[in-house]
C-alpha beads as a LAMMPS data file, in Angstrom:
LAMMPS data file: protein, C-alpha beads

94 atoms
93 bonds

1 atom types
1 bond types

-500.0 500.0 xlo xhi
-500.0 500.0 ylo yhi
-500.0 500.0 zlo zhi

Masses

1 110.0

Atoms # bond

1 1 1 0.000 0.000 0.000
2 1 1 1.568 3.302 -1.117
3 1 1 1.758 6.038 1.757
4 1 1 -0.839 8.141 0.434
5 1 1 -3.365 5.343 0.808
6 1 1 -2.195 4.178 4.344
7 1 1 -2.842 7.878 5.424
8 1 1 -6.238 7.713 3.951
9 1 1 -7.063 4.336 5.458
10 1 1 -9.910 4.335 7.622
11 1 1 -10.123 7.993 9.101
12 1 1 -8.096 7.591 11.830
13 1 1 -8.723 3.767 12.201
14 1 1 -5.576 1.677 12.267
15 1 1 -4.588 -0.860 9.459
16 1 1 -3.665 -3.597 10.670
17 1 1 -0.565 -5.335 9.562
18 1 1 -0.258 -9.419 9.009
19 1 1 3.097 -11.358 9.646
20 1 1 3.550 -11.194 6.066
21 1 1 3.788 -7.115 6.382
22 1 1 0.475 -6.414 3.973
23 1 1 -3.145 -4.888 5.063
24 1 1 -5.067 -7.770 6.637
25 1 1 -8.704 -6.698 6.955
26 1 1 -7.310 -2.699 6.568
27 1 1 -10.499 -0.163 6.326
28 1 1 -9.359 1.224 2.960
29 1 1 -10.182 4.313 0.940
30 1 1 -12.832 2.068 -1.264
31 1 1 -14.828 0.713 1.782
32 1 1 -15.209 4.726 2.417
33 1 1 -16.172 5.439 -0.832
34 1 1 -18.620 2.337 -0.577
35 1 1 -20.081 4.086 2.386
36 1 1 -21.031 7.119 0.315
37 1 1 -22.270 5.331 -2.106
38 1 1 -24.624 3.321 0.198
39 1 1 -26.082 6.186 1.764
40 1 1 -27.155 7.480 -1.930
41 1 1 -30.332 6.310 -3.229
42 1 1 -29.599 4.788 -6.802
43 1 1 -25.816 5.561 -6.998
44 1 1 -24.442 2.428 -7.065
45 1 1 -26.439 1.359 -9.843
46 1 1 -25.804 4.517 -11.719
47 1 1 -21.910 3.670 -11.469
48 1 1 -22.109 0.246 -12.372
49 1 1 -24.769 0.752 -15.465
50 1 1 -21.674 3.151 -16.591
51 1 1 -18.495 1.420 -15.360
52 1 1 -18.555 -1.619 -17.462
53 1 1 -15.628 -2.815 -19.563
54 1 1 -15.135 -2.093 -23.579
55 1 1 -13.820 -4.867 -25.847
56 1 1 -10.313 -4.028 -24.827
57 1 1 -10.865 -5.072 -20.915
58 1 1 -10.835 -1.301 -19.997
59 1 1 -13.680 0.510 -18.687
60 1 1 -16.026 2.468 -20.041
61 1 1 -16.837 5.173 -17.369
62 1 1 -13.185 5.940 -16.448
63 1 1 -11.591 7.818 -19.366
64 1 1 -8.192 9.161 -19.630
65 1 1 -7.075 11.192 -21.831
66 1 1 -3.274 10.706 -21.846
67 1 1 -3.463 6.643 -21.574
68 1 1 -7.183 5.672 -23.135
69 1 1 -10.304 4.032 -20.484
70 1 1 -8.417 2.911 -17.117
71 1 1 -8.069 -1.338 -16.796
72 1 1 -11.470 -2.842 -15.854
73 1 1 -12.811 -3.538 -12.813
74 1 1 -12.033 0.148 -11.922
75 1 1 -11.969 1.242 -8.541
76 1 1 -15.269 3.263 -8.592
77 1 1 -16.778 -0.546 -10.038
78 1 1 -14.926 -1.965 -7.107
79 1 1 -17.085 0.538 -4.352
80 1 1 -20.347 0.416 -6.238
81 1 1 -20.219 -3.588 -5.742
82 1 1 -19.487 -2.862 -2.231
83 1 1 -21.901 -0.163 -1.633
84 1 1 -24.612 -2.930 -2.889
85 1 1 -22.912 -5.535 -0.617
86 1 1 -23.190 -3.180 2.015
87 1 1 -26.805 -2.408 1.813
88 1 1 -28.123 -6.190 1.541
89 1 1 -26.427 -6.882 4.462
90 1 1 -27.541 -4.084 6.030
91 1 1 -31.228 -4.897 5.263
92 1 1 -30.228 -8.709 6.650
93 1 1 -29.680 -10.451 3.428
94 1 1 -25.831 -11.255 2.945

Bonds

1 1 1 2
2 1 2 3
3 1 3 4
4 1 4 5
5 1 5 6
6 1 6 7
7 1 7 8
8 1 8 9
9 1 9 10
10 1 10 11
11 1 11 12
12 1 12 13
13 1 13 14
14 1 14 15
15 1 15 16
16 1 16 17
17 1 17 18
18 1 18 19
19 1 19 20
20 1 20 21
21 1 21 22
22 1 22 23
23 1 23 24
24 1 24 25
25 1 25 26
26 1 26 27
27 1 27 28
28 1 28 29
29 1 29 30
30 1 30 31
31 1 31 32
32 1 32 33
33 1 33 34
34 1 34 35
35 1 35 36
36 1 36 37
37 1 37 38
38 1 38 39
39 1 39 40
40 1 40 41
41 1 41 42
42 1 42 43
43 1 43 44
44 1 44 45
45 1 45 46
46 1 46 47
47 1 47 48
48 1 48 49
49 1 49 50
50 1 50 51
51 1 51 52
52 1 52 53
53 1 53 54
54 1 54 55
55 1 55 56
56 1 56 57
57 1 57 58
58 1 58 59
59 1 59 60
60 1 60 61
61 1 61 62
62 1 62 63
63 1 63 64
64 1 64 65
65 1 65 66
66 1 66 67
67 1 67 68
68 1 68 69
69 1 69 70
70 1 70 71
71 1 71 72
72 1 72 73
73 1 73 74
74 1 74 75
75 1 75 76
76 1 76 77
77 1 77 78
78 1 78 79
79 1 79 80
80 1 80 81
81 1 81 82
82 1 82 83
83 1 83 84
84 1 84 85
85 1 85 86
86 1 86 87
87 1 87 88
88 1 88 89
89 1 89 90
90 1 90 91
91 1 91 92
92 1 92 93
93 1 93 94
């Protein structure tokens, strides 16, 4: 994990480290985007309706202009799916 995304970890939560040295279990920046996206009626279905991949295996929804569409599953994909997770298991259906 690159320093800028172990600061942005978890707002103020610790990561916590396995023997191995990597994030086991970390709160990361996506679970905090998936947390916004939860609490947004419709969002997450908006993102993934647009964030799907082209022919090439890139996606759709996340141009760049200097490189082409970003790889697919994007990260954006990544916290829409689990915004959704989120919310079933929130209403008590995992």
């Amino acid at each position: 994990m690159t320093g800028c995304a172990r600061q942005a970890t978890g707002a103020g939560r610790p990561a916590r480290i396995d023997d191995r040295g990597t994030d086991a279990g970390a709160y990361t920046v996506i679970d905090e985007l998936a947390v916004f996206i939860a609490a947004e009626t419709g969002m997450a279905d908006r993102i993934l309706a647009a964030h799907v991949p082209d022919v090439r295996g890139r996606c759709c929804g996340c141009p760049n202009s200097s490189t082409g569409n970003m790889p697919w599953p994007c990260a954006l994909r990544a916290a829409a799916v689990g915004a959704q997770t989120r919310r079933l298991i929130e209403r008590g259906r995992p």
